[in-house]
N, C-alpha and C positions, 0 to 999 in steps of 0.2 A: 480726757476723751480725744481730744485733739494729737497728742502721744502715740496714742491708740492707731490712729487710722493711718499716721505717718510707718508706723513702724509696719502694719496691713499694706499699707502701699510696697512700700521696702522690699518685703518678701512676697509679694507678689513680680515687681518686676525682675527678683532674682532667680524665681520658679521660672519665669515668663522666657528669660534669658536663658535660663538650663536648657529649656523645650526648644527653643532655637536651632541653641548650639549643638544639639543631639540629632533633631530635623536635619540642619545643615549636612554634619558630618556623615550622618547616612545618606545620601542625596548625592554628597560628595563621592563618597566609596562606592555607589552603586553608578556611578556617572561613567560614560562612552570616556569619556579624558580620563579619570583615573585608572580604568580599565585597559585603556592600549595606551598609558606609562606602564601600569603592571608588565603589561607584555612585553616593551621593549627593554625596563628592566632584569627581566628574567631569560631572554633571547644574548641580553649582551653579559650579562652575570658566568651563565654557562656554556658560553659559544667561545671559542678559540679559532683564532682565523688558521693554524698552521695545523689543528687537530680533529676538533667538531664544532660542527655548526649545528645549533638547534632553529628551526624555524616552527613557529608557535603562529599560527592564522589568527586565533582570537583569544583572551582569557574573557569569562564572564561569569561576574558572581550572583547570585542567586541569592534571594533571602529564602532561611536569616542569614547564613554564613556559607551556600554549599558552591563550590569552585568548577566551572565546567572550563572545559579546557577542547580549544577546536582547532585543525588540521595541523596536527607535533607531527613534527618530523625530524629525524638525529642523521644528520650526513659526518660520514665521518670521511676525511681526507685519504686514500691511501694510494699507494701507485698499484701495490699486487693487492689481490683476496681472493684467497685458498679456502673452497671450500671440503671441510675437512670433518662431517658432520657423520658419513657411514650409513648413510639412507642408500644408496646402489653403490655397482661399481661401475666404473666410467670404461666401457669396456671399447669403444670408440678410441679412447687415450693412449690404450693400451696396444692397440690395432695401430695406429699410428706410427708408435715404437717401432714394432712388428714384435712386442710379444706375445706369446701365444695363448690362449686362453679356453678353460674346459666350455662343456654345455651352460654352465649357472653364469658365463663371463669372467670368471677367476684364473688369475695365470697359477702356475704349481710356486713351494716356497721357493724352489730354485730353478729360474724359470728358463727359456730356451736362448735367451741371449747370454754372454759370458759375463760373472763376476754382477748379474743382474739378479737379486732376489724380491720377494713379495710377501708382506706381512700383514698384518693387522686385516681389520675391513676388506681389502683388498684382494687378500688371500684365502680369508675364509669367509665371506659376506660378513652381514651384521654379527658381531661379534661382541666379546666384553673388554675393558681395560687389564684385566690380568692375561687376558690370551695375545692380548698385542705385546706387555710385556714378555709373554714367553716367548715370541718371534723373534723379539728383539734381543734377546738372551742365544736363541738357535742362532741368528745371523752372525752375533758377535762372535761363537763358538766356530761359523765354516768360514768368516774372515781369518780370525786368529790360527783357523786347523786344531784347533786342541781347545780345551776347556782350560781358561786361566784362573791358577790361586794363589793366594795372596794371605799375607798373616794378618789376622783381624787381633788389632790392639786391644790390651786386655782392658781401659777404660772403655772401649765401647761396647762393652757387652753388656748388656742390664741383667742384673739380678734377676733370680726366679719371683719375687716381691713386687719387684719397681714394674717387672713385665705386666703380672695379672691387673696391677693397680691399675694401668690402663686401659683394660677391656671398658671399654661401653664408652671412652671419651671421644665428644664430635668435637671439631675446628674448623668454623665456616674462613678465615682467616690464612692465604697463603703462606706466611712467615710462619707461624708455626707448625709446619708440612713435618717437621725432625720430631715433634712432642708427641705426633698421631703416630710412630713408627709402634707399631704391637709387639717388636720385638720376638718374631717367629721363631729367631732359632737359639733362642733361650726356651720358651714355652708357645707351643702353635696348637691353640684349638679352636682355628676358623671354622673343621667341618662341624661343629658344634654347634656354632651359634648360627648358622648357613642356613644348617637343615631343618627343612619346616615340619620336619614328622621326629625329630628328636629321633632320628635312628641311630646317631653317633654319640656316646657319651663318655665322658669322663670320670676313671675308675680310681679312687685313693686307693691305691700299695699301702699294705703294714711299713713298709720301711718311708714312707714319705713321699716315694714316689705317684707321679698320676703316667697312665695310659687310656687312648682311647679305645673304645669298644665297639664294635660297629655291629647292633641289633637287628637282623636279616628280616624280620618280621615287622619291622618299622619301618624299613626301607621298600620305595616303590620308583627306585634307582632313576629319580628325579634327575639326575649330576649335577646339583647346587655344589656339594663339597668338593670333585672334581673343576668345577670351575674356578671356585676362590680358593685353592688350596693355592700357596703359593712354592711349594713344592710341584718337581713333575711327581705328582699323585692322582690316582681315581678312590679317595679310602676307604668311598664304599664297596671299591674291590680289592684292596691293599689293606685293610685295616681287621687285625683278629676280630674275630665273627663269632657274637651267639645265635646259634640255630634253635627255633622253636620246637622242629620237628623233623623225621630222617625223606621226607618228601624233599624240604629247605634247603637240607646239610645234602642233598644229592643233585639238584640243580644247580646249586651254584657251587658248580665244580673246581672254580678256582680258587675259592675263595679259603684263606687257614681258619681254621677254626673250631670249634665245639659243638658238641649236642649233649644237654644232661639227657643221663638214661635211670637218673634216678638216685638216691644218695649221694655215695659219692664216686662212683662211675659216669664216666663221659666217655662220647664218642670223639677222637682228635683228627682232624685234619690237619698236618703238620710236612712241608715240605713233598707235597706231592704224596706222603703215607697215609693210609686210613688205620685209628688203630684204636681198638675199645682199651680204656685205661681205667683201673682202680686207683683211685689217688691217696686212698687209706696203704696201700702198695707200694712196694719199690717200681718208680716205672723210668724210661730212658728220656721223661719231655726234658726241655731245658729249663732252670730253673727259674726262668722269669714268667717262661709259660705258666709252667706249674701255678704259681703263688697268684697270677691275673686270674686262671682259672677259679684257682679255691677262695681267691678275693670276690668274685662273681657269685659261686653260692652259696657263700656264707652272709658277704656283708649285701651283693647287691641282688636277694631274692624276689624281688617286685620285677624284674628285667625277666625274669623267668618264663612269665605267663601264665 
């Protein structure tokens, strides 16, 4: 019995002592002192005196575990900051210069001062990253006077394979910038995947090859695919056209293109000529025409309407 109550003692003051140590340590953790150590170790952890300075007013933890964090502020050191964001244009700046600038504040691409041009934002207000690219393409061309080319090595060309493999991969990661390249001009069907009405699609050739097809009746000439084409292209004005109907095939006067009228007769809009074609017939289309045509209403009959 005596055993008994020594060994009840025992584990009682080993319970007793858990409860403490437990007490304690929370008491400890939730304490004003452990809390601005926290802070001044996470202020000197992330702070560089020659890059950023973090200043942290208070950390404070909450039970059971929730972290509030009061007046963060990230000073970063630098001599210049360029703000380069494309919310306005600074047309005050430009005035300064003395270049000249339209109603909206925008100077023209090649503006009134000599050897002075104007791109991106600037040029045409808010704008996208591919249209800055195209400026920056125009300028290089009126610096240079001519369009410069150059032989592109035959390992950097991707495969028609290696291209498509890449359709749909992201990279939050600036080093692999080279892996995201889509490889346009092996295979480009950005208006494809652009276009939120699927007006633009991709036609399998018998022979293996693909063309796109630009479905006039799907298009409500958004210009998504003008914009990220990375081509100078509009393709929903540049890109062979199925017409629904001779209303379609008659307003969009530029556009090349088709109207079935039924079997296997189509209306062709082909280089400026209008011209009803039998294709069961000898006719004068060109033969890639021809074959996208009868690839259309044979394999791709849904596109019809």
């Amino acid at each position: 019995m005596h055993i008994v109550r020594k060994i009840v003692r025992i584990l009682f003051f080993i319970l007793f002592g858990a409860v403490l140590l437990i007490a304690g340590s929370i008491l400890a953790l939730y304490s004003p002192w452990t809390q601005e150590t926290l802070r001044r170790a996470v202020t000197e952890r992330f702070s560089d005196p020659e890059d950023v300075q973090i200043c942290l007013e208070s950390i404070r933890l909450r039970p059971p575990l929730r972290l509030e964090l009061a007046g963060l502020d990230i000073v970063q050191h630098r001599d210049t900051v360029i703000s380069a964001v494309g919310e306005k244009v600074d047309a005050e700046a430009l005035a300064a210069y003395g270049i000249e600038t339209d109603s909206r504040g925008c100077p023209d691409f090649k503006t009134n001062l000599e050897n002075v041009y104007a791109g991106g934002d600037v040029f045409r207000g808010p704008a996208t990253v591919v249209e800055g690219i195209a400026d920056a393409a125009a300028f290089a061309e009126a610096v240079a006077g001519a369009k410069r080319r150059g032989k592109i090595p035959g390992r950097a060309r991707a495969s028609r394979e290696a291209a498509l493999a890449k359709k749909g991969i992201l990279c939050e990661s600036a080093k692999c910038e080279g892996d995201r390249c889509l490889s346009c001009n092996v295979v480009c069907q950005t208006c494809t995947d652009v276009c939120p009405n699927r007006a633009n699609v991709v036609v399998k050739l018998p022979d293996g090859r693909a063309q796109i097809l630009h479905v006039d009746r799907m298009c409500n000439e958004c210009g998504n695919c003008l914009v990220f084409c990375p081509y100078d292209s509009a393709p929903y004005r540049d890109k062979f056209t199925l017409f629904y109907d001779r209303a379609g095939f008659d307003e969009s006067g530029s556009n090349q293109g088709f109207l079935p009228l039924g079997g296997s007769r189509v209306l062709v809009r082909l280089d400026g000529k209008v011209e009803e074609i039998d294709l069961d017939e000898t006719n004068d289309l060109p033969a890639g025409i021809e074959i996208l045509i009868y690839t259309v209403l044979t394999r791709y009959r849904y596109l019809l309407g």
